[in-house]
N, C-alpha and C positions, 0 to 999 in steps of 0.2 A: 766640670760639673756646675749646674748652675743653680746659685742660691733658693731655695724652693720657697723660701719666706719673701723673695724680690718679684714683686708684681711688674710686667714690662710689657705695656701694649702698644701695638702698631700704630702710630696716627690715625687718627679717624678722619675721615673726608667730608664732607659737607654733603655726600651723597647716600652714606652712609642713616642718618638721619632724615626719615621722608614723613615730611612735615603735612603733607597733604593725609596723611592715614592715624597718627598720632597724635591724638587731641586731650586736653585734659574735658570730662565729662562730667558737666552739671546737671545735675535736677531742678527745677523749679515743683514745688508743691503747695498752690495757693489755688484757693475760689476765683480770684478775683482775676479776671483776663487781663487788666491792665497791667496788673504786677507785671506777668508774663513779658506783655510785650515791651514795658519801662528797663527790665533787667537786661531785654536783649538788645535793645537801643545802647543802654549806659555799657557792656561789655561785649561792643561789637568788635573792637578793633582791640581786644583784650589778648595780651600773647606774655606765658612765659616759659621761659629755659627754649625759645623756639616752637612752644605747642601753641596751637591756639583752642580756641574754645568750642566743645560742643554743645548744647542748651538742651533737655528734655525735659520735656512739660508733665503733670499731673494735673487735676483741677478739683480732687478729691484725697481722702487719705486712702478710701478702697481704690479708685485709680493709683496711687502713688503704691501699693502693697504687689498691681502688677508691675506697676514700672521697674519696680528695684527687683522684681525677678525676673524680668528682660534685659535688665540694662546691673549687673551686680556689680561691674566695674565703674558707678559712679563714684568720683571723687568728694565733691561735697554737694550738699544737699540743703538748699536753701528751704524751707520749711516754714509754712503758717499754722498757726494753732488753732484756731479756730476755723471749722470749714462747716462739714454737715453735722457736725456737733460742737460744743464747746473745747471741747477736749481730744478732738482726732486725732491734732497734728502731733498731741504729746503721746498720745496711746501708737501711732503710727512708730514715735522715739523708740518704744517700749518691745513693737513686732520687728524693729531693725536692728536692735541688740541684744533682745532675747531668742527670738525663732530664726531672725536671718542668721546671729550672729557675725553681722559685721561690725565689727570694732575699727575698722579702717578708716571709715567712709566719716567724712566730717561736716555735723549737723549743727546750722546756721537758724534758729527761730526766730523767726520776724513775725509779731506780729501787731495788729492795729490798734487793739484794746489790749495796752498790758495789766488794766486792772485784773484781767480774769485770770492773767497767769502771771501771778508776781514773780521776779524776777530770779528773788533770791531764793524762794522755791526751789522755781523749777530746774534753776542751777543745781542749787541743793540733789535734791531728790530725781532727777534724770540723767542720763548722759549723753550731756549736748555741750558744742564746743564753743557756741558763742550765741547770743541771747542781742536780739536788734528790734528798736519799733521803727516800724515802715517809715516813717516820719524823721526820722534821724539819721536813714540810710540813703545818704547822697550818692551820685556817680562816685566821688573820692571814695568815701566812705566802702559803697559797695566793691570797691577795688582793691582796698587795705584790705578789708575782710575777707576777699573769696582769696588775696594771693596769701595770704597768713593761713587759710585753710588749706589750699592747694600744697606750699610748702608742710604743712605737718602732718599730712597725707601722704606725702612721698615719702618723708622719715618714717612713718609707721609703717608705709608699704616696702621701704629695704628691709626695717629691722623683722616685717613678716617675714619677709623673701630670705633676710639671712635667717633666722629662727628655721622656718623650712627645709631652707639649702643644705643647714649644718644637720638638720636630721635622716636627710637624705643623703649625705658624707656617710654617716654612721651606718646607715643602712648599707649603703655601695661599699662602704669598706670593710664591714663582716661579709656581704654578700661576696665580695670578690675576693677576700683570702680565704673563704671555703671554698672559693675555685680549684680542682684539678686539674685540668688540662689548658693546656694554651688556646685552645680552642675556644673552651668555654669563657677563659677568662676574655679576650679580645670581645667576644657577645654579649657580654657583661658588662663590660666597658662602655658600650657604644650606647645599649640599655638607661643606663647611669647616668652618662649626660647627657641624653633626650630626657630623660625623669629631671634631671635639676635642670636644665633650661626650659623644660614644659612647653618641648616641641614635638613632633615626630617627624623628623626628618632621615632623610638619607645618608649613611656614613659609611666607614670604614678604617681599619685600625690598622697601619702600617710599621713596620718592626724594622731598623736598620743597625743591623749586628757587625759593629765595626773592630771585634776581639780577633785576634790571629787564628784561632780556630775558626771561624766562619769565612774565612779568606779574604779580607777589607769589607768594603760594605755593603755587605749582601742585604737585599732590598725584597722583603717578605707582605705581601696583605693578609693579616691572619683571623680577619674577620669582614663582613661588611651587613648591614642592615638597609631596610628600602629595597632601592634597585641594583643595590648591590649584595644582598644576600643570597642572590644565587651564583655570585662566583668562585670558582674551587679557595680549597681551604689554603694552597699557598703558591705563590707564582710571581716571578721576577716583575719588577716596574716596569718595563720594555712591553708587557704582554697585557699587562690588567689596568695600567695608567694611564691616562690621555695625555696630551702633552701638558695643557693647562693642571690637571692636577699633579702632575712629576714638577711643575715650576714652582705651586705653593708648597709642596711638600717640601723640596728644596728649600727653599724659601727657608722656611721652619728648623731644618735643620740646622742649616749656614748660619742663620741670628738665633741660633739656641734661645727662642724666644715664642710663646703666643704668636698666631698674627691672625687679624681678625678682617675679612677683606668683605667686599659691597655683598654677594652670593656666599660666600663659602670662607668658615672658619680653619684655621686649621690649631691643634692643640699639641703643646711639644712637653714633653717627658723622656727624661734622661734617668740611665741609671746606674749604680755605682760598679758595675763588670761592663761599662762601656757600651752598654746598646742604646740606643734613642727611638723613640713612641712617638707618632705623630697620630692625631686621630683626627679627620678630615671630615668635614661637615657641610653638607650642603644646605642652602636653602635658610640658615639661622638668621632670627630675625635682628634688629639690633640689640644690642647685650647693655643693658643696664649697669654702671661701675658693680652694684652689687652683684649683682650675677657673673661679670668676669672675675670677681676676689673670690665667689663662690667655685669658679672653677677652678681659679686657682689652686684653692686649698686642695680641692678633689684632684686633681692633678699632681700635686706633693704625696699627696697617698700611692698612687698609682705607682711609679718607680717601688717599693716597697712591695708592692700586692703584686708585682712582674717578677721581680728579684724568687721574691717566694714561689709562684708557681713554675717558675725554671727551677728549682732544687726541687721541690715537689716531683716535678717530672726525673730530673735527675733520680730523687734516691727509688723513684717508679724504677727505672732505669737498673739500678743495683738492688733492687728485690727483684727482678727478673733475672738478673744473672747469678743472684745468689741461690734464688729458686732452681735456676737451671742447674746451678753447681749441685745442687743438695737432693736434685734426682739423679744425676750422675755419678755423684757419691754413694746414695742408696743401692742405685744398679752392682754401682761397684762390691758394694757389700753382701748385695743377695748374691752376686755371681761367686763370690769370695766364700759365702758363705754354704752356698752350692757346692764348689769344689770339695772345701773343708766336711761337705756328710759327705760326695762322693771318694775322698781318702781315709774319711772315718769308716764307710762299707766296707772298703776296703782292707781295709787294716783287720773288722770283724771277720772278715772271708780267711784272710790271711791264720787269724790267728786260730779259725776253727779248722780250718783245715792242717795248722801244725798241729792242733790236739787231734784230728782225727788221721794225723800220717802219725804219728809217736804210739796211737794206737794201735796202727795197722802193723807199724816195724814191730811192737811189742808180739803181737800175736804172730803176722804170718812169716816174718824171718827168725822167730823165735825156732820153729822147728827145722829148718834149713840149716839154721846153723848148728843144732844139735846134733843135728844129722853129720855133718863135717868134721864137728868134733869127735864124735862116736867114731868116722872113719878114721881120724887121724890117730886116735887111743889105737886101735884095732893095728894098725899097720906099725903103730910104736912097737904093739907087743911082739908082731911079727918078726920085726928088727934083732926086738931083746931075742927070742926064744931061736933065733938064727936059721927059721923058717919064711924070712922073706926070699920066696924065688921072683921072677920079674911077672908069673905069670897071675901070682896072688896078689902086687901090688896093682898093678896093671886091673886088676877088679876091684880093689879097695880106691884106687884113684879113679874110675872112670864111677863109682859110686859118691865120690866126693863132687865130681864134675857136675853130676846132674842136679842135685842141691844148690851148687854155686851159682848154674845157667838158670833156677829160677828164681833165685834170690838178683841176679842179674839183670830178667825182666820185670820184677815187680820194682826195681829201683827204677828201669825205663820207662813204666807206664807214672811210677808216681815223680819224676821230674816232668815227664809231658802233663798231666792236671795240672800242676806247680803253673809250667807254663800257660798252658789253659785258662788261667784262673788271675792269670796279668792281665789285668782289664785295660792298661794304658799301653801294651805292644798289639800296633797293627798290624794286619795282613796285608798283603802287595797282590792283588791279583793282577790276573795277564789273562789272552786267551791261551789258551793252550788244549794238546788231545787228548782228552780225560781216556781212550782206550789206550795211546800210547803208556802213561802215567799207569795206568793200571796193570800195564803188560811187564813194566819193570819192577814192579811190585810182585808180580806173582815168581819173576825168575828169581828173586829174593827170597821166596819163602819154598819154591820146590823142596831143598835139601829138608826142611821143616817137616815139609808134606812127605817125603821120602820114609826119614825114619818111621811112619807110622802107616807104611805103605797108602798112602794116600793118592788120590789124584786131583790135580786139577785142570780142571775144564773150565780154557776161556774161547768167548767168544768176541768180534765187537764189528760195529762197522768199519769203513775205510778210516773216516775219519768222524770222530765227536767232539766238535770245539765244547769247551766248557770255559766260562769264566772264575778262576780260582789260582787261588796261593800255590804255586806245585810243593813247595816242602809241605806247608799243613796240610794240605790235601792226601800229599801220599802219607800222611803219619795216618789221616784216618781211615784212607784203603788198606794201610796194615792193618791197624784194629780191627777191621771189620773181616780179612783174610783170615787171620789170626785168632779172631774168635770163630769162627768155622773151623779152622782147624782143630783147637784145641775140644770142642763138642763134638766135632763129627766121629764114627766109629773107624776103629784101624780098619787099614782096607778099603775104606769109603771113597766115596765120591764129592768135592767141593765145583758145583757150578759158577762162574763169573762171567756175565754179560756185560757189554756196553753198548746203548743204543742212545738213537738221538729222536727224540717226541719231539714236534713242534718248534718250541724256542728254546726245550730243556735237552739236558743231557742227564739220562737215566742209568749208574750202577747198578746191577742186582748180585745178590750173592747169595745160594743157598743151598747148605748144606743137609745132610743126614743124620745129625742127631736127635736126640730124644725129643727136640722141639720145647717148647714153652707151655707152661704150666697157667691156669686162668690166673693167678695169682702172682704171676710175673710179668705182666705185662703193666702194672702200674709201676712198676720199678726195673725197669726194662735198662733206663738207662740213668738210673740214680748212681751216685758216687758209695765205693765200697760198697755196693750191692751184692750178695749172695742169688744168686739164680735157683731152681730147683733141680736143675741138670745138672752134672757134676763132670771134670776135665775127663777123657776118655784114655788119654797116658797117665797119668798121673800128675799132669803138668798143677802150680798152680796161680791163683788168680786173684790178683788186687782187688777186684770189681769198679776200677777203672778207666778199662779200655772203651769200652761202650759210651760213657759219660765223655771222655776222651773226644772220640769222635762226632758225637754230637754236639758239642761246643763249637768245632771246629767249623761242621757244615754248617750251623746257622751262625757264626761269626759271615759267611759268605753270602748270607741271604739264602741259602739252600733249605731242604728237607732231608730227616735219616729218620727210615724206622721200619717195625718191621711190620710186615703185611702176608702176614699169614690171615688165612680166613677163620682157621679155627684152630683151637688145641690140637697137637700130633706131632706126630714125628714129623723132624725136619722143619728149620727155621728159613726163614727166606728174609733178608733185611734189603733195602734197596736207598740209595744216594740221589736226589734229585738237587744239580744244580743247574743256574743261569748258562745259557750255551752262548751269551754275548754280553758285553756289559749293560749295567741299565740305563734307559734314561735320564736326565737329570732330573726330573719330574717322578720318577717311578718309586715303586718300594722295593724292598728287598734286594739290594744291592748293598754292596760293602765294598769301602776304600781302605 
């Protein structure tokens, strides 16, 4: 790391200093032509620090008022008092410290009659740096005095330049740690010292990250200004450098040092995570000691304003990943929170539906079972009174049996809702032949239809692919059998068809009973529902078969309902499912 308070610059070369362009710059401001041409004779061969002399003339004080705003950069200003007035050359004192405001520029009065402007006056009361009568200013004389002026012109013009420079640090160095991006700050930089060197030249800001993370020394341009401002934001020295500039930049790094060359400066900046700054400069004129201390300083800053905007962007860096975490975490919480209402519905469904099955056991196996008891008292007595023959019992038990067989199915329809109503157990469908399925259903319920001389009538095609579950499927071709039988009249007729429309496969089922009431059809298939038709055996009825099945067919994407056109006798309900799977794209499909 290199001491930032250790100034070290490159030897300067004698080429470096071009003497033909850098002059120190006099005014003459006198009436008198001879003056003129006396001064330029006696400081012809005038040269100091290697400059030599420029001479410009006035021959009035309104002449001399344009010259100093053509020519602002004069150093000292030899001045007569007396021109087209007695008092010009002092009033002219007066428009160069007051309206020009230059304080730099060093005023020499000579004049031929010092009675008119006594000396101690005009010392007094002006600000002028040295007081001469024409008469006492020899070739010597004039030569002490202009290099005594020249010299306190130079000190006033560093201590301007530093005054300036160090206000310009302050500016660059707030300006550059409100820097955000490396982008920005590199453009900033470049900015900064064209503003204190009060140039505009051509640059760019080279970045050499020699940390184990950046892989050795990886070689970045992360800015450029001039004719380099239109090259991308970052890219290897192989591709963006010429040779001449990858030698000073080298250069720069190897002497961890400034080096200030005849064309092209380069600036080095180090900083304490091991990366090194080079800011490369074309075209800089020569640099005055003041102006390189001036960079210097500005450059000690820099490593610090670089430092910060690498953790800048860093902790950019971990607000984006903490952002990222803290919508991922939210997701996680809506999805969590999601779950948590759909096992709170759940849990509701659950628990209304124990209160409404403890309801249903209360009423409708209340009498079933009273019924069994009744038989079994009855057959006790038989027993006791030694009146049980086999042919009394045999009627008192087959009176117990039909009680049991409905208490039997109303526990099967109400474990099927139970099941129905598991909202987290899926269906498996397959294709399968919804007339085959239906054909093994109705050999199931003949004996059913038997007792109550029934008949059933199916028909179907060869074959009707349907896409569905066969166990939940055939539960709700029972339901739907099952409820026709139980409405239809003894003796009746139960119709079942299977056909195949289109893309679908169409059940129909319709039987002969009393049909459906206008006021049953909004409760059709509501859970423990009462119909206005009544069982036609005496069978009886949870009012969840219907519901049952309906669950079941739109669990599969399908349609159940009934389609009767009008009130009447005899219901007709019909099953429409998918006859192939769906799309992936499609609706009404279930996996």
């Amino acid at each position: 790391m290199v001491d930032d308070d250790l100034i070290v610059f490159a030897e300067e070369t004698r080429e470096e200093i071009d003497t033909d362009r850098r002059r120190w710059k006099i005014a003459v401001i006198d009436d008198d032509p001879a003056v003129h041409d006396g001064t330029r004779f006696a400081l012809a061969d005038y040269a100091l620090n290697g400059q030599r002399l420029e001479i410009v003339s006035a021959y009035s004080a309104a002449e001399g008022r344009a010259l100093l705003r053509a020519h602002p950069d004069v150093a000292v200003i030899l001045l007569d008092v007396v021109m087209e007035t007695e008092t010009a050359g002092l009033d002219l004192v007066e428009h160069i410290r007051r309206e020009l405001r230059n304080d730099v520029v060093r005023i020499v009065l000579r004049t031929g009659q010092p009675g008119q402007a006594p000396e101690r006056r005009v010392v007094v009361e002006y600000d002028i740096n040295d007081y001469k009568a024409k008469t006492e200013l020899t070739a010597d004389k004039l030569f002490t005095t202009i290099t005594a002026a020249l010299r306190a012109h130079l000190q006033l013009t560093r201590l301007e330049e530093s005054r300036r420079g160090l206000e310009l640090i302050i500016d660059a160095a707030t300006a550059l740690f409100d820097t955000r991006t490396m982008r920005r700050f590199a453009e900033g930089v470049l900015t900064q010292v064209a503003a204190l060197l009060e140039v505009d030249c051509a640059g760019m800001l080279v970045v050499r990250d020699a940390s184990r993370e950046a892989g050795g020394d990886a070689l970045a341009v992360l800015a450029g200004s001039g004719v380099y401002a239109s090259r991308p934001d970052r890219f290897d020295a192989t591709a963006g450098l010429d040779a001449d500039m990858r030698r000073l930049i080298e250069t720069a790094f190897a002497e961890k040092r400034h080096c200030f060359f005849v064309d092209r400066s380069v600036l080095y900046v180090s900083t304490a995570a091991g990366r090194e700054i080079a800011v490369l400069l074309d075209a800089v004129p020569h640099l005055s000691p003041t102006d390189r201390a001036l960079v210097e300083v500005f450059c000690g800053k820099l490593s610090v304003a670089f430092e910060n905007v690498l953790l800048y962007e860093k902790l950019q860096d971990i607000n984006v990943e903490l952002e990222r975490r803290v919508v991922e975490r939210t997701e996680e919480l809506i999805a969590a929170n999601r779950r948590l209402s759909v096992q709170r519905e759940i849990l509701r469904r659950a628990n209304a539906f124990k209160i409404e099955l403890l309801g249903m056991i209360a009423h409708d196996l209340k009498n079933p079972i009273g019924a069994i008891l009744g038989r079994a008292e009855i057959i006790e007595e038989l027993i006791d009174r030694g009146a049980a023959s086999a042919s009394a019992l045999k009627e008192q038990v087959a009176k117990i049996a039909a009680p049991a067989s409905a208490m039997n199915r109303m526990i099967v329809d109400l474990v099927g809702q139970a099941t129905a109503d598991a909202l987290d157990i899926a269906i498996h469908p397959t294709t399968l032949d919804l007339g085959d399925l239906t054909r093994e259903v109705i050999d199931l319920m003949r004996p059913i239809a038997g007792a109550k001389r029934q008949i059933l009538d199916f028909s179907a095609d060869a074959v009707t692919p349907a896409w569905a579950d066969p166990d939940r499927m055939r539960e709700a071709v029972e339901n739907l059998v099952s409820n026709a039988l139980k409405y239809g009249p003894p003796g009746g007729r139960v119709e079942i068809e299977v056909r195949r429309v289109a893309d679908r496969a169409v059940l129909t089922v319709t039987d002969q009973g009393p049909g459906l009431a206008p006021q049953d059809f909004d409760r059709l298939f509501g859970k423990f529902q009462r119909l206005s038709a009544q069982p036609t055996g005496g069978e009886h009825s949870t009012g969840l078969g219907l519901s049952i099945a309906k669950q079941i067919v739109e669990m599969h994407g399908g349609h159940i309902g009934a389609i009767n056109a009008d009130p009447g006798p005899g219901t007709v309900f019909q099953i429409v499912l998918l006859a192939a799977a769906p799309e992936p794209s499609g609706e009404g499909g279930a996996s």
